[in-house]
Residue, then its C-alpha position, 0 to 999 in steps of 0.5 A: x511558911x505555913x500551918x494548916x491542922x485540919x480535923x473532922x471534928x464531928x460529922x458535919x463540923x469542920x475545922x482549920x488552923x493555919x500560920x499565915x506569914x502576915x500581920x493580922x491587919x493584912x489577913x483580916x482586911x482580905x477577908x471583909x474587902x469585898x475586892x479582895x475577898x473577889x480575888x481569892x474565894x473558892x478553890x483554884x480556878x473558880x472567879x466571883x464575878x459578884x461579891x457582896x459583904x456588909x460586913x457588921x452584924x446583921x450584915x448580908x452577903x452574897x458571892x456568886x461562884x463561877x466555876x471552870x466550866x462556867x458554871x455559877x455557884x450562888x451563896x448567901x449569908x448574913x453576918x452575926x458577930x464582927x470584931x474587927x480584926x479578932x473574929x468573924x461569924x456568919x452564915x453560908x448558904x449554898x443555893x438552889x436554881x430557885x434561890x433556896x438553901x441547900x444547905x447553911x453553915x455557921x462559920x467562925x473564923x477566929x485570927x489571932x496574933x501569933x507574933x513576929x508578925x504573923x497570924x494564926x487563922x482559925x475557920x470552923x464551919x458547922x453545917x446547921x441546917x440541909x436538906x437531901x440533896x445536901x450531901x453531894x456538896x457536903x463530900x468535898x466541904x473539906x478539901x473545898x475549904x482546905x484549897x479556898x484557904x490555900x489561895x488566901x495564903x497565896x492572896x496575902x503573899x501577893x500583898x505583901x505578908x512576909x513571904x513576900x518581903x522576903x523573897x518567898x511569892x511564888x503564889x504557884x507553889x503555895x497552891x500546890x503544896x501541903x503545909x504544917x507548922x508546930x512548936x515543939x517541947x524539945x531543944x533544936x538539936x533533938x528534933x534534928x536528931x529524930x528526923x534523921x537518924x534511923x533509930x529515931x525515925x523508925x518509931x514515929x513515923x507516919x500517920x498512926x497506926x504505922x510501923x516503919x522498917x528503915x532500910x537505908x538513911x544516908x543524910x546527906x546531899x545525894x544520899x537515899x532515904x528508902x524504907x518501907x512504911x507498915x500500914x495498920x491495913x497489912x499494906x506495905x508503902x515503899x517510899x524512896x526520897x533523895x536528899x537535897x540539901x542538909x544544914x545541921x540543925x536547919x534544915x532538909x530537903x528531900x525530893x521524893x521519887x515516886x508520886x514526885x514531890x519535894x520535902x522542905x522540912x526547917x527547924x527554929x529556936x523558939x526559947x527552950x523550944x523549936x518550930x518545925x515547918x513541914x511542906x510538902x510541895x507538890x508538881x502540881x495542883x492535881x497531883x496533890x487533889x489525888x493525893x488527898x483524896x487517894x491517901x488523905x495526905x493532908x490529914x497523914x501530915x498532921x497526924x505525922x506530927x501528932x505522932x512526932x509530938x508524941x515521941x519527943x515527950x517520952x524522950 
């Protein structure tokens, strides 16, 4: 499916990678057609009724954003390097009443060909000018662009990228979902073996800082993953998933009880190595924005595979 690896970089930097099951033709295209790019910019819900991009150097552009309450967000920016279809960087700025910046990023987005027909996007936003008022809007930079980039992804299913050519366009549960992607150092067989057997599981675990005590891993269709997760705060998180389906060494996918969501975690030969695909899909979008915001969910998925990572290299 999907990868988004996400990190506060430094205090006003920001900085998203994610696999898009898509040429890089396709990707780009919707990010420099201004109709297309009307389509998906902005978190769920918000529309453009203006979008405007000159997309080469010296380039403006100008996107005005409404949102559910009907509310208009104006931006501006101006392009400053165009290399089609590798790389985009531009200016953005957040508009007052009067027209006047509130506060300017400098964006790079980079998109690389990452075979297969496929695309990893790289966004990194770099606030570089702000002014007092700046810091109500700059709170919610991160999870407005990790949604923003949540539509894209639903955008070029729709046009026809691979999840769409095979089967997969269910543009609702992308919107929804949490999704990570990464290539291990480690045969198939062992990538399978430490998400499933207890002894494996217990020791990484979690965001880091967690220590695991498995109280119950039975893996199979209808079998109970209970165990309690040790936060480095002294808190205790239960957590209690039940297991769907088990294709050894393919594929699991668990739902869990409590706040409710299904885990859909594939496992895929890459030479010597192995891709696994994280993702998270939860009942709905606003379960997921409290799961962010209340757990930074997004941020303990990456840092699970972090901590994933970390494991296979010692064994």
């Amino acid at each position: 499916m999907s990868q988004t690896a996400e990190r506060a970089v430094a205090e006003r930097v920001l900085e998203i990678s994610r696999l898009f099951n898509a040429p890089r033709e396709l990707v780009y295209a919707a990010w420099t057609d201004p109709k297309q790019l009307a389509q998906w910019w902005g978190p769920k819900g918000f529309t453009n009724p203006r979008c405007e991009v000159d997309v080469r150097p010296g380039g403006k552009i100008h996107i005005d954003m409404r949102a559910p309450d009907g509310v208009v967000y104006p931006m501006a920016g101006a392009f400053r390097e165009v290399i089609p279809p590798e790389k985009l960087v531009f200016t953005s700025s957040a508009l007052d009443a009067n027209g006047n910046p509130i506060f300017v990023n400098l964006n790079t987005v980079s998109f690389d060909d990452f075979g297969d027909g496929r695309t990893m996007l790289t966004v990194r936003a770099q606030v570089i000018e702000q002014t007092a008022e700046a810091a109500q809007y700059l709170k919610g930079m991160n999870l407005g662009w990790s949604l923003t980039i949540d539509r894209l992804e639903a955008f070029v299913n729709a046009s026809g990228g691979l999840n769409a050519q095979r089967g997969y366009d269910d543009a609702d549960e992308i919107s929804r979902q949490l999704a990570a992607i990464r290539v291990f150092d480690a045969p198939r067989e062992l990538c399978f073996r430490v998400w499933t057997e207890p002894e494996h599981i217990a020791r990484w675990w979690g965001p880091r800082g967690f220590t695991n005590t498995v109280y119950q891993m039975d893996v199979r269709p209808g079998g109970t993953w209970l165990l309690a997760m040790h936060g480095p705060n002294g808190v205790d998180y239960i957590s209690k998933s039940i297991y769907v389906e088990v294709v050894t060494p393919e594929r699991l996918v668990l739902d869990h009880v409590s706040p409710p969501f299904r885990k859909v975690v594939t496992f895929k030969e890459v030479g010597n190595k192995t891709e696994v695909t994280v993702r998270t899909i939860f009942e709905s979008v606003a379960l997921l924005e409290r799961e962010i915001v209340r757990v930074g969910a997004d941020k303990g998925l990456q840092e699970t595979l972090d901590c994933l990572g970390e494991y296979l290299s010692t064994l």
